[in-house]
C-alpha positions as CSV (number, residue, x, y, z in Angstrom):
1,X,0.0,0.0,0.0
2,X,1.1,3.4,-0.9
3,X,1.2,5.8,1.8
4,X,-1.1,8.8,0.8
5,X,-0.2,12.4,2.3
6,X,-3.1,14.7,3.1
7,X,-2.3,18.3,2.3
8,X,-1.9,20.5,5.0
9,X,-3.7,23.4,5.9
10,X,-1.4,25.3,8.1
11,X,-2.7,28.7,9.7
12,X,-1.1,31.8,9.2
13,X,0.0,32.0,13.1
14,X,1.7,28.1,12.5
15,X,3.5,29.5,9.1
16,X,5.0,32.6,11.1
17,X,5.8,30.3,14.6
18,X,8.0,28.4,12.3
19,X,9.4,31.1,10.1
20,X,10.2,33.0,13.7
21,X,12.1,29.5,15.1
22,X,14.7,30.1,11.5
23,X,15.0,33.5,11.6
24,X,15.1,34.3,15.7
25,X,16.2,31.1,17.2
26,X,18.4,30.1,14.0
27,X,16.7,26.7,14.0
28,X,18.0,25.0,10.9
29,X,15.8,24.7,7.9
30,X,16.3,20.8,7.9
31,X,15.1,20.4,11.0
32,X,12.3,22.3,11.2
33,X,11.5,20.3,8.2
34,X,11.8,17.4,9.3
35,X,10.0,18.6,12.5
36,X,7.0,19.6,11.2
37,X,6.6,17.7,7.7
38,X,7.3,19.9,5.1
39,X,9.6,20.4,2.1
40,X,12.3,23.2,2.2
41,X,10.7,24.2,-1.2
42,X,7.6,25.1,1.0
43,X,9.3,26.7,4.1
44,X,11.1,29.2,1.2
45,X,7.6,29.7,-0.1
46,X,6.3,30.7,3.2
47,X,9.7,33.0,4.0
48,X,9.2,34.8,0.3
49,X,5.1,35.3,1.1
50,X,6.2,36.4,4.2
51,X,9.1,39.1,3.5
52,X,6.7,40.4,0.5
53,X,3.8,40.7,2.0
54,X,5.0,41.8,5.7
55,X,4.5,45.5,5.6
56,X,0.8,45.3,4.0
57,X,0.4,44.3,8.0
58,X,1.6,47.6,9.4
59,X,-0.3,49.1,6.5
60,X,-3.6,47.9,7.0
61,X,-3.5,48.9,10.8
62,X,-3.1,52.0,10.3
63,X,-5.8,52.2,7.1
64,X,-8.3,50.6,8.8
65,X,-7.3,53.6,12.1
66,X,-8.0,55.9,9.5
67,X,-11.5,54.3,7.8
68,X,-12.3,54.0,11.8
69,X,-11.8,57.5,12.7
70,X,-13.6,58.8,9.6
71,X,-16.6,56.5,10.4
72,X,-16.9,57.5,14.4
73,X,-17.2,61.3,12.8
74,X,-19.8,60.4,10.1
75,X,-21.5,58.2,13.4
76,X,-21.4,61.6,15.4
77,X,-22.8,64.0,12.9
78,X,-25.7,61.7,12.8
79,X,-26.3,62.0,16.4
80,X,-26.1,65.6,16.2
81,X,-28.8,65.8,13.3
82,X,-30.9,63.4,15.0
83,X,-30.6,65.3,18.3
84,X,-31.7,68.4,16.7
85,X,-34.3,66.5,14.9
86,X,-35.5,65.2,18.3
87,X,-35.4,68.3,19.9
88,X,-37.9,70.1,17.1
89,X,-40.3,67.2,17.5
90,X,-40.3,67.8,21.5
91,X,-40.9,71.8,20.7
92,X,-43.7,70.9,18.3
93,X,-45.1,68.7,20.6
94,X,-45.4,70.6,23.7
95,X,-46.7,73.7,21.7
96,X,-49.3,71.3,20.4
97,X,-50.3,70.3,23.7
98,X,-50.6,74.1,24.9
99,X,-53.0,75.2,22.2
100,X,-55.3,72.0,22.5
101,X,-54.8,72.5,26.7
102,X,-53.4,69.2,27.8
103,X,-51.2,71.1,29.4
């Protein structure tokens, strides 16, 4: 019987933990390969996908810091408006209330 391999699905945390033990603890690429069950053809992979796509990370942060600020002040004009809208209704509604003599 042949032995059949089931791909692996590793997470992007599992890629980096291994990536780190090369590049911080200068754990050999052989043996994390032999560690963990994968070719040095996909370790590479992972380092390459790593080193070109590592500063989209700090980009992102600080995009999505920007999209947040912009949507707390759209949130907060809103309020405003609707405050103000609220507080015509209330004025309406107690004039009303005078000139039928509820109150």
């Amino acid at each position: 019987m042949s032995k059949i391999q089931k791909r692996r699905h590793d997470s992007g945390d599992e890629k980096v933990s291994i990536l780190r033990r090369h590049l911080v603890e200068r754990v050999p690429v052989s043996d994390l390969c032999e560690h963990y069950h994968i070719s040095p053809a996909v370790f590479y992979r992972w380092q390459k996908e790593f080193f070109e796509k590592g500063g989209s990370v700090f980009q992102s942060s600080l995009s999505s810091n920007q999209g947040s600020e912009k949507r707390i002040v759209v949130l907060e004009t809103k309020l405003v408006q609707k405050n103000e809208v609220l507080a015509e209704l209330m004025a309406e509604h107690l004039k009303l209330k005078k000139t039928l003599g509820v109150l």
